[in-house]
N, C-alpha and C positions, 0 to 999 in steps of 0.2 A: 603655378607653372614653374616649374623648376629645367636648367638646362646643364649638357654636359659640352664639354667645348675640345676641338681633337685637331690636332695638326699632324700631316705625313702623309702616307697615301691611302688614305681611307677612300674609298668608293663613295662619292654621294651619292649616284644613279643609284645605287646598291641598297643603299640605308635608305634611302628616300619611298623605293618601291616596297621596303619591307615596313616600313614605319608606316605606308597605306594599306598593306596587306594585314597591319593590326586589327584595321576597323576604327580604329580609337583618332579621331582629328585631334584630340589634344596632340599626339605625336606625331611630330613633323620635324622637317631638317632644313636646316639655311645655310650659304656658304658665302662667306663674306674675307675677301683677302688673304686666301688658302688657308682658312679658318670656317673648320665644319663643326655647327653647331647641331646636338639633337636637341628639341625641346621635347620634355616627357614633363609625368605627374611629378610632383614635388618629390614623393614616395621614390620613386622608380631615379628620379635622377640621383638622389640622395646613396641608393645603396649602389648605382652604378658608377658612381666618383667612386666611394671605398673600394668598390671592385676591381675598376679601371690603375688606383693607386698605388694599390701593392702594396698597403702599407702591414699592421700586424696578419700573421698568418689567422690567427682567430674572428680577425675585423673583418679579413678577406674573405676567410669561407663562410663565414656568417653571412655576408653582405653577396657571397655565389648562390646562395642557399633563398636567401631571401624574394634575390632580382629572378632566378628561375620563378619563384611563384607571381611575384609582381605581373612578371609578363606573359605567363601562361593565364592571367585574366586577362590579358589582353589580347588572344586568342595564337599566341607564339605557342609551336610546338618545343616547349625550352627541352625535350629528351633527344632531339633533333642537334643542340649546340653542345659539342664535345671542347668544353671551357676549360684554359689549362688551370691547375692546380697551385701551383707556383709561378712565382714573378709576375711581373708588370704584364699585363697585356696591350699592343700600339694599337696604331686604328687599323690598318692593313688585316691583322688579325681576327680581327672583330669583324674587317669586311669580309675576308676570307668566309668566317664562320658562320655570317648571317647568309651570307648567299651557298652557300652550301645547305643551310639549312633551309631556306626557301627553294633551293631545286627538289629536296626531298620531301617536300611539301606538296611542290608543283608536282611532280612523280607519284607522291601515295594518292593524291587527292584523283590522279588521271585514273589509275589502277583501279581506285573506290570505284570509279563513274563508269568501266568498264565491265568492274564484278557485279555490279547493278546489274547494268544493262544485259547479262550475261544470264542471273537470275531470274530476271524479268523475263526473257524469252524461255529460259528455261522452264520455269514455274507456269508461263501461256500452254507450253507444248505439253507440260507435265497432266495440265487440268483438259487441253483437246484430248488428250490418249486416254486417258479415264475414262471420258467417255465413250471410246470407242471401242473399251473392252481389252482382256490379259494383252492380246499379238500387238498392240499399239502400246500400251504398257510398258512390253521387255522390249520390243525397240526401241523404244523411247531412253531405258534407261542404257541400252547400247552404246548407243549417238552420244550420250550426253557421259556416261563410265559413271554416274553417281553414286558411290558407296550405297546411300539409302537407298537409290531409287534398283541400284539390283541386289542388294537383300530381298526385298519385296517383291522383285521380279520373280527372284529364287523362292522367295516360299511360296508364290501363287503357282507357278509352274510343280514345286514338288506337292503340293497336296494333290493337284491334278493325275502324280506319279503316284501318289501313292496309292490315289481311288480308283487307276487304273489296277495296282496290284492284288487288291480288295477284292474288284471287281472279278479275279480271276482266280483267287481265293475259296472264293464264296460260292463255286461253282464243284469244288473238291469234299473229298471228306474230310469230317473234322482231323482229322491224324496227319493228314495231304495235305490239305490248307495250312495248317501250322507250319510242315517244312518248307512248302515252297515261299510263305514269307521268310523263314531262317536261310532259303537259298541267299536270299535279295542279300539279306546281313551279312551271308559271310563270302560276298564278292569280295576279290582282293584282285593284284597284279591284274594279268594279261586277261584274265575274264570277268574283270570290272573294266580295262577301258574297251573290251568287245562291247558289252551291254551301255558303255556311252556313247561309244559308236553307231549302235543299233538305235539310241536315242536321238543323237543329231539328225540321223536320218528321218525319224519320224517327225521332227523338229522343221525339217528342211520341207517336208513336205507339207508338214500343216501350216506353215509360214510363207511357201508359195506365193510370187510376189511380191512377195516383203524386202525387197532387196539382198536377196540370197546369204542374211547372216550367219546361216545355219547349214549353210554348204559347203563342209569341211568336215574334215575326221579329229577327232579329240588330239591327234599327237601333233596333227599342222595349224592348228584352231590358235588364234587370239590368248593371250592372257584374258581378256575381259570374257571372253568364251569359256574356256579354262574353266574359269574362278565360277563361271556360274552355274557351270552343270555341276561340276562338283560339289558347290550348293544345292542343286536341288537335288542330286541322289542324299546328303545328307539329311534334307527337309524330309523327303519321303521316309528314310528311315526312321524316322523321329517320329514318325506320325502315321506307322500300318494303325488301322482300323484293332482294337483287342491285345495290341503289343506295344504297349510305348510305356513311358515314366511317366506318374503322376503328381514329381515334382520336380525341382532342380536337381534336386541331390541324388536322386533318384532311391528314395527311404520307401519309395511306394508307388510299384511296378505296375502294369496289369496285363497278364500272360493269358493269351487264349481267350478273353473276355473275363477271366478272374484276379481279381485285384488282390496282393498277397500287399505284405506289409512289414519291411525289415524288421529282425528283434534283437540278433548277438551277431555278432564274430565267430565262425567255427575255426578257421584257421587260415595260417598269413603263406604265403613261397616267396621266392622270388621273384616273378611277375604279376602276380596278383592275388588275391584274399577270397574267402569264401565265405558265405553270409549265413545266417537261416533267416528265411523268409516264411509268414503264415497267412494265411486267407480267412477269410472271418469262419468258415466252415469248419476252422481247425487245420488243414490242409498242411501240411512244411515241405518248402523246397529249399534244396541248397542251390542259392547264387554263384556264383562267381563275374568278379570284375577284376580290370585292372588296375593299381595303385602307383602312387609315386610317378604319375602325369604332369610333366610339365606346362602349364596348360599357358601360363604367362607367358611363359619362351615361343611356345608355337606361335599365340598370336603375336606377337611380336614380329617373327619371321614371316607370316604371314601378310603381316603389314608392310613390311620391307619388301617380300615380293608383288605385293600387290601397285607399289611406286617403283620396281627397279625399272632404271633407266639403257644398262649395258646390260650386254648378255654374261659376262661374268658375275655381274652382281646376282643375277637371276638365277644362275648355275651356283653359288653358295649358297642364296635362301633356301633354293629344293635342298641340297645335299644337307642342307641343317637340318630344314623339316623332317627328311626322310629317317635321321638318327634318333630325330623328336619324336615321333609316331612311330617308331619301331615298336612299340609295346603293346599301340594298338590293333595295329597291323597284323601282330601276333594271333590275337583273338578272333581276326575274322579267319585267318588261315586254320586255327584251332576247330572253330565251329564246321568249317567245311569239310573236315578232317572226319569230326563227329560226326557229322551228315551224313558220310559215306557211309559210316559202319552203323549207324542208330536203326534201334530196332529188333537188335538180338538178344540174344538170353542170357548175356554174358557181358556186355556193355552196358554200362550205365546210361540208363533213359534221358533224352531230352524233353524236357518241357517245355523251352520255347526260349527265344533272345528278344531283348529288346536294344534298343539304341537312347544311351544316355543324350540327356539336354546339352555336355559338354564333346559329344565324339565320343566317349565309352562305350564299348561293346561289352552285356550283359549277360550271359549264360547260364539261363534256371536248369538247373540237373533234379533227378530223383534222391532225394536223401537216403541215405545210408546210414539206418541206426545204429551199426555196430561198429561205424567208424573204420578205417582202414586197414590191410591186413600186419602192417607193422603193430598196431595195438591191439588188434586178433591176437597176434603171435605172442604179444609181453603177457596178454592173460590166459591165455593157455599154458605160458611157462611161468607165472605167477611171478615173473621177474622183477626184482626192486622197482618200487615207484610205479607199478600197473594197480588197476583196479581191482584186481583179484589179491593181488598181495596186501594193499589197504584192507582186506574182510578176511580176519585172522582164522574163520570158519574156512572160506572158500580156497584158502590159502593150501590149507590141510586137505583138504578136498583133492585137488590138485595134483600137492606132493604126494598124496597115496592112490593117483591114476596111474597105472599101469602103463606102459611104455608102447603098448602096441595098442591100445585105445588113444593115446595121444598120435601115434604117427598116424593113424585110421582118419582124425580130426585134419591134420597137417595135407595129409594126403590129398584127403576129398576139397582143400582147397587149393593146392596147386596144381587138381584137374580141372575144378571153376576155371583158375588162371590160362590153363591152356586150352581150356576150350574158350575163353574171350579175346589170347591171342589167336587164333586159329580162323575164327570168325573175323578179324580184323584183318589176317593176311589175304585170306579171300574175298575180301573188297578190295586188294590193291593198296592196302595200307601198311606201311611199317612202322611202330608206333615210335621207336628211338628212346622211348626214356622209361624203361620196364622196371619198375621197382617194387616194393612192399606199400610205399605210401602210396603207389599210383592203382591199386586192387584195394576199391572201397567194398566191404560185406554189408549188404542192401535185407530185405525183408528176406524171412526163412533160412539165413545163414550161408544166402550166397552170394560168392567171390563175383566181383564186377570188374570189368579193366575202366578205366577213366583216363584223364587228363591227356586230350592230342595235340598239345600246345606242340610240341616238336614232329607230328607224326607227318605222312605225310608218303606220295607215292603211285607207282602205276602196279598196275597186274603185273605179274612176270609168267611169260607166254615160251612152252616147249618149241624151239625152233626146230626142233624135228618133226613133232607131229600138231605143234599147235595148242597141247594145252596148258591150262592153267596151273601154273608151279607154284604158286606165292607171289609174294609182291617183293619191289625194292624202289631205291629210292636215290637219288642223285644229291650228294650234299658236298656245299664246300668248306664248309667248318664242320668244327667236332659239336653236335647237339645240343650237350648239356656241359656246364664244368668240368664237373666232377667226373673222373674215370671209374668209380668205385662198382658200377653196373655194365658201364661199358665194352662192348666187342674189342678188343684189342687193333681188331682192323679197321676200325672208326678214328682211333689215333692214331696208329702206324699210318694208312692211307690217305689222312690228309694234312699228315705232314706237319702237324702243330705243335711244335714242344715248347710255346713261352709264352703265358696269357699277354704279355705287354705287348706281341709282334701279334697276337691274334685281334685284339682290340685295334690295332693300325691298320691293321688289313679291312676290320669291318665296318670301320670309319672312312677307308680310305685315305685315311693319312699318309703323306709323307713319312718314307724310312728313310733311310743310308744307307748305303754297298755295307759298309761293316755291321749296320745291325743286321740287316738281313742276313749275312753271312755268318753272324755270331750266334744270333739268338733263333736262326730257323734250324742251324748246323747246317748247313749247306758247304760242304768242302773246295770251295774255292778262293783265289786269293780276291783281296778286294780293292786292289788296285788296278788302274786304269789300263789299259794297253801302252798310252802313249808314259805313264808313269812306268811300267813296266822296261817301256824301251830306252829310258832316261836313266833308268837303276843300273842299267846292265853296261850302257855304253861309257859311263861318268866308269865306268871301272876299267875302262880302256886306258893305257901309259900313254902320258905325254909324248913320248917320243916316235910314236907311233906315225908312220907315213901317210898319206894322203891316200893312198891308192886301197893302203892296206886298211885304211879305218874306215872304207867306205866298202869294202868287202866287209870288216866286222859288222859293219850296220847292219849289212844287209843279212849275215849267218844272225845277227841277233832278231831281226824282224823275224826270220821264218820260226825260230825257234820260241820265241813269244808266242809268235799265231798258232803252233804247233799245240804248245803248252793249255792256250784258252781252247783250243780245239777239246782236248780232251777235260777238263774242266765243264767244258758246254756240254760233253756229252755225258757226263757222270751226273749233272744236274736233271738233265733231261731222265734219265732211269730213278734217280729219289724224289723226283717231286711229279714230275709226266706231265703230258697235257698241252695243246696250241698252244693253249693261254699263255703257262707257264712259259714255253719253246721262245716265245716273242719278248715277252720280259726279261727272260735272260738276254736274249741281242740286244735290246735296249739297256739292260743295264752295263755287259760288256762292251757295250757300244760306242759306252760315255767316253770324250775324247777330254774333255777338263774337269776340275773339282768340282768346277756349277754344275753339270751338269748331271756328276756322280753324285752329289749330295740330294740329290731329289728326285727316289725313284718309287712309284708307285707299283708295288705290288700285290697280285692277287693269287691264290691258292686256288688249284686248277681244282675242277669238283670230280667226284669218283664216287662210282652207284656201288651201294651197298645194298644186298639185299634181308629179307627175312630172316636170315640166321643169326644175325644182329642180335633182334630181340630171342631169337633163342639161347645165344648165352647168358644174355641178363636175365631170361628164364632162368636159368642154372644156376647163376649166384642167385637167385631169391632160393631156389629148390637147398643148394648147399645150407643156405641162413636157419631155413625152416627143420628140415629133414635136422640139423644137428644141432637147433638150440642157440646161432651163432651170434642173433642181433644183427649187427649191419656190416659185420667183418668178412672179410675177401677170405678164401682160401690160405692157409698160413705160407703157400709158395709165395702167395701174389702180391702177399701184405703182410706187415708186422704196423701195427698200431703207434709206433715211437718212430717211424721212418715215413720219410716223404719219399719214396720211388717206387710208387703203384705206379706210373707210368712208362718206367723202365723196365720193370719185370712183368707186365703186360707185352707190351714189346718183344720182351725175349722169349715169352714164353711160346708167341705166333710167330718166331722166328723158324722153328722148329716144329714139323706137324706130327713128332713122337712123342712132344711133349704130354705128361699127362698130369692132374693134379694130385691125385693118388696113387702111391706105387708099390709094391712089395719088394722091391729093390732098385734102388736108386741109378744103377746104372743100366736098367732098362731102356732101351729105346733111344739111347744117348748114339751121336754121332761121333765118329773118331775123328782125334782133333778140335773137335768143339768144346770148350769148357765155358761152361755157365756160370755169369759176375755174380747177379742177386737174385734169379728164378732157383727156388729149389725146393724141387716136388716131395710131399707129406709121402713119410712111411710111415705105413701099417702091415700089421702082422698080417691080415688076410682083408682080400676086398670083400665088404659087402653088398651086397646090393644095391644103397643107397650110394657106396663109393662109387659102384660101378655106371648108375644114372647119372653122379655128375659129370663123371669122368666122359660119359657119352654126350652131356652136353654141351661141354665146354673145352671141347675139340679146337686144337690148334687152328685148324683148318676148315672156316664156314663150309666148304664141299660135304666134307667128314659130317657135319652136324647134322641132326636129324631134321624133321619138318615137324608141327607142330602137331601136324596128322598122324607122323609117325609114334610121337611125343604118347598121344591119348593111348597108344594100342600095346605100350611098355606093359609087362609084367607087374609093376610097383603098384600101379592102379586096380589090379584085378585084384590083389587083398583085402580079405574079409575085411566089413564095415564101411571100406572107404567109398565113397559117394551113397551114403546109406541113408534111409531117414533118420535114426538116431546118430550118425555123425553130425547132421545136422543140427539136429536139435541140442546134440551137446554144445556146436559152436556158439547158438542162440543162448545157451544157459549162462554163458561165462559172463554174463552183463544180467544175470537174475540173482534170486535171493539163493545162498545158500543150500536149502533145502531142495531147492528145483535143479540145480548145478548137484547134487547128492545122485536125486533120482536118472537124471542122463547121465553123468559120469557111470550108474550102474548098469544101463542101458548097453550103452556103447561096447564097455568091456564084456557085453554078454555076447554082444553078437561078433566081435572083432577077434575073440579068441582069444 
């Protein structure tokens, strides 16, 4: 028995209760002549002298090191004792630390005995509602918020959703039953939380009695509400009858009851990648999913909002999430997009969606062996680096086809093109991103329209007599990046000229008076009112009277508010729109720096309709009809300069603008001189100048409709939509000799 010996104000009550809360009798305390003794094991006194001594710093921490484990066998929580490091430790100290660490004792040991008892009813009530079947179940897990206990909740409930969907499925034709599960998949927005609406509801009913947890609407509902329907539409999706993934990765799909089986890569974009898939019957569909998912970050946020405590903290988890899932978001709006138009002779088929194991939305399309019409176009012009220029036969081939058998080929597919746009505005849809890569050439050599990732829209309806015009489409950004396809009045009208302020807008980021001012061009000053009225009165003389500087004040107020007057209303005519209207008072509104430095701005939305996509019909038509590749019009664009966005601009600035001209001062306004638009002369227009010139009219009014499009002259020339145009397009991906015999074909019948 070894003992430590302490004078000062050490706590005996203190050390006494915790030398019995050891367990250990050998450890005990005595006080004899304000001399407090501990008695411990020989061991434990021994490294508590060196401890208590201070003597070498090596002796001491060895001897801190040791006396922690000594007396963690003696049942001390020693991670409990924050032991200083340096110098002498008194007894006071010691008493300090012991009782402190025996109240965190007395406190974890309370908390243990309560998360017990806590479990223990929990895990009673867990095993009565089992028995009692699903409705005791998910209330069960209500009551209690158990992460496991409503996953479980959620996938019992959604397999229930999903063999409802099945069940109504399975009453359709096989063609019908397919879409109306690809409806379920590509709810998104306002008509996915109707349909969780229309869910609570049936929820509220079938739970009747149940303590009414299901009697609310998804936007007023519970976070734990919230979190679990949105789980179970997920579960359901995962798991229709014929359409789900048959693994994690989703390498092995099964569409329609047919299990296909990834093989390659066909090709990558910006939002997502396209797969081949095959079915043991030999069968190949092209996939499409999305890539570059954050998938870690979501749950993460998802974690965060699932414990937020304030409503701010809640309000940045969503706004996180929402920038996190924007890709896949995409997809479901995509497929709905598809939906609308699937089914025509000119659209690419759908085969079916599934719903990946992680939230991925799948998209089986019909393959298209000939690949898209930007690769149509390199081998029919046997252009460097195409497949026809690799076969030094076909190559020859090619360069001695005749000029008006090649336009016959070109032709009969930019009628494909416009009869799958044509077909797409008569469902209400305007596709927004019209290009060569987005017209896949499918079986027999024809032209497909594909990818609706941006598309999107209502009919547009004759308000004079009611009928059906085309479609348009309400957007408040610019579609796609790149302006190279785009309508000039998709930039001009929504007012975007600087991807940094367009990324803040979509974020919702915080800007500044001056960026917004700088980088949207918005011509107004960016200082405050009440800076404005500091500027001007600080420029008032000293010597100026009382009477007379309080009249300057007052000619400077009016003449400020004058000035923002007209400022407010020059903004209101370049950018337009409520939305806009209030932002600006909110931002001139700002009366100090805090409050000017942090203003959130949104870009008012403005409907475009159909004629959209018929200029970017026009630049594919100009690319094709002259051999151009992916080049703009030489007004619109030079290949060494970055201002296609400017001369886009100016060219819709002007509706006499034309891309080709037989004299340059045609159609020119007096007074107007043009910076960087300046329109192609040619000796005489052709016919082809004269199609594009008609479709890429200054002025959407001006532009024709796609109906109109089909009934042009260009089209009615020999060969073009012919069966050997066709088959010549088929040829340019055969041997040789088969690409000999069409190529002779063609120019027999085309003239």
């Amino acid at each position: 028995m070894g003992k430590v010996s302490f004078q000062g104000n050490l706590s005996f009550n203190e050390l006494q209760k915790f030398a019995e809360q050891s367990g250990d009798k050998s450890i005990r305390l005595k006080e004899k002549d304000g001399i407090k003794t501990l008695y411990t094991s020989d061991k434990i006194s021994t490294k508590l002298k060196d401890f208590l001594s201070g003597k070498t710093d090596g002796r001491r921490d060895a001897a801190k090191v040791e006396l922690s484990r000594l007396l963690g066998q003696h049942g001390v929580d020693t991670s409990l004792l924050s032991i200083p490091t340096e110098g002498k430790i008194k007894g006071g100290q010691l008493s300090h630390l012991v009782g402190g660490a025996k109240k965190q004792v007395e406190s974890n040991a309370k908390a243990a005995n309560e998360k017990m008892l806590t479990t223990e009813a929990k895990d009673a009530e867990r095993s009565q509602a089992s028995k009692k079947g699903e409705k005791a179940e998910v209330l069960h897990a209500l009551k209690w918020k158990d992460p496991s206990d409503l996953k479980a909740a959620a996938g019992k409930l959604g397999n229930h959703l999903a063999k409802v969907i099945d069940q109504r499925a399975s009453g359709k034709a096989p063609n019908e039953a397919s879409k109306f599960k690809m409806e379920f998949l590509s709810l998104h927005g306002e008509t996915l939380i109707a349909k969780k609406n229309e869910y609570l509801k049936s929820c509220a009913r079938e739970f009747e009695g149940y303590g009414g947890a299901f009697d609310t609407t998804y936007e007023h509902a519970s976070p734990e509400i919230k979190k679990l329907v949105d789980d179970v539409f997920t579960h359901a999706a995962e798991n229709l009858a014929g359409n789900k993934t048959l693994d994690d990765k989703g390498r092995q799909i099964e569409i329609n009851g047919t299990k296909y089986t990834f093989e390659k890569k066909l090709g990558e974009g910006g939002n997502g990648a396209v797969h081949l898939y095959r079915s043991e019957s030999g069968e190949s569909i092209a996939v499409k999913r999305p890539i570059n998912i954050m998938h870690a970050q979501i749950a993460a946020h998802e974690q965060e909002l699932s414990t937020a405590t304030t409503p701010d903290v809640r309000e940045k988890a969503i706004e996180k999430l929402n920038q996190l899932k924007a890709p896949l978001l995409a997809y479901h709006q995509e497929l709905e997009a598809h939906l609308r138009v699937d089914g025509q002779g000119h659209i690419v088929g759908l085969k079916g969606a599934v719903m990946g194991k992680n939230g991925e939305l799948m998209i089986a399309l019909e393959l298209a062996p000939h690949g898209d019409i930007a690769k149509v176009q390199e081998n029919l012009y046997a252009t460097k680096d195409s497949a026809t220029a690799s076969i030094p036969e076909s190559k020859i081939i090619l360069d001695n086809t005749n000029a008006l058998a090649k336009s016959a080929a070109a032709l009969t597919l930019l009628q494909d093109m416009a009869h799958g746009l044509l077909e797409c505005h008569n469902s209400g849809v305007v596709h927004m991103d019209v290009k060569p890569q987005n017209f896949m050439v499918g079986q027999g050599g024809i032209a497909k329209l594909a990818d609706f990732g941006t598309s999107g829209g209502t009919v547009k309806v004759d308000v004079n007599n009611g009928d059906t015009v085309g479609a348009e489409i309400s957007i408040t950004k610019r579609p796609v990046d790149k302006p190279l396809w785009l309508a000039p009045e998709t930039i001009h009208g929504t007012d975007i000229r600087n991807k940094d302020v367009v990324d803040a807008i979509e974020s919702k980021k915080s800007v500044t008076r001056r960026q917004i001012a700088k980088r949207l061009g918005i011509e107004i000053n960016p200082k405050t009112r009440q800076e404005r009225r500091m500027e001007l009165r600080n420029q008032i003389g000293k010597n100026v009277d009382s009477a007379t500087k309080i009249k300057m004040h007052e000619a400077i107020d009016v003449q400020v508010d004058e000035q923002m007057a007209k400022e407010k209303a020059k903004f209101e005519v370049d950018v337009g729109g409520p939305k806009a209207k209030k932002k600006f008072e909110k931002l001139m509104g700002a009366t100090n720096r805090q409050n000017a430095q942090k203003i959130e701005m949104n870009t008012p939305s403005i409907v475009i309709d159909d004629k959209a996509d018929v200029w970017s019909f026009g630049i594919v038509a100009y690319q094709m009809l002259f051999n151009k590749g992916n080049d703009l019009p030489p007004g619109l664009h030079n290949s060494w300069d970055n201002q296609v966005e400017k001369r886009l601009k100016e060219f819709h600035s002007n509706s006499n603008n034309r891309v080709f001209t037989t004299d340059l001062f045609e159609g020119s306004v007096e007074g107007t001189e043009l910076d960087v638009f300046k329109p192609t002369l040619v000796a005489h227009l052709t016919p082809e100048h004269e199609f594009v010139n008609w479709l890429l009219n200054p002025d959407p009014g001006q532009r024709p409709s796609m109906s109109d499009v089909l009934k042009h002259p260009i089209f009615k020339r020999l060969g073009v939509g012919s069966d050997e145009a066709y088959e010549f397009i088929e040829a340019l991906k055969k041997s040789p000799d088969e690409l000999m015999v069409a190529k002779m074909n063609l120019e027999q019948v085309s003239g």
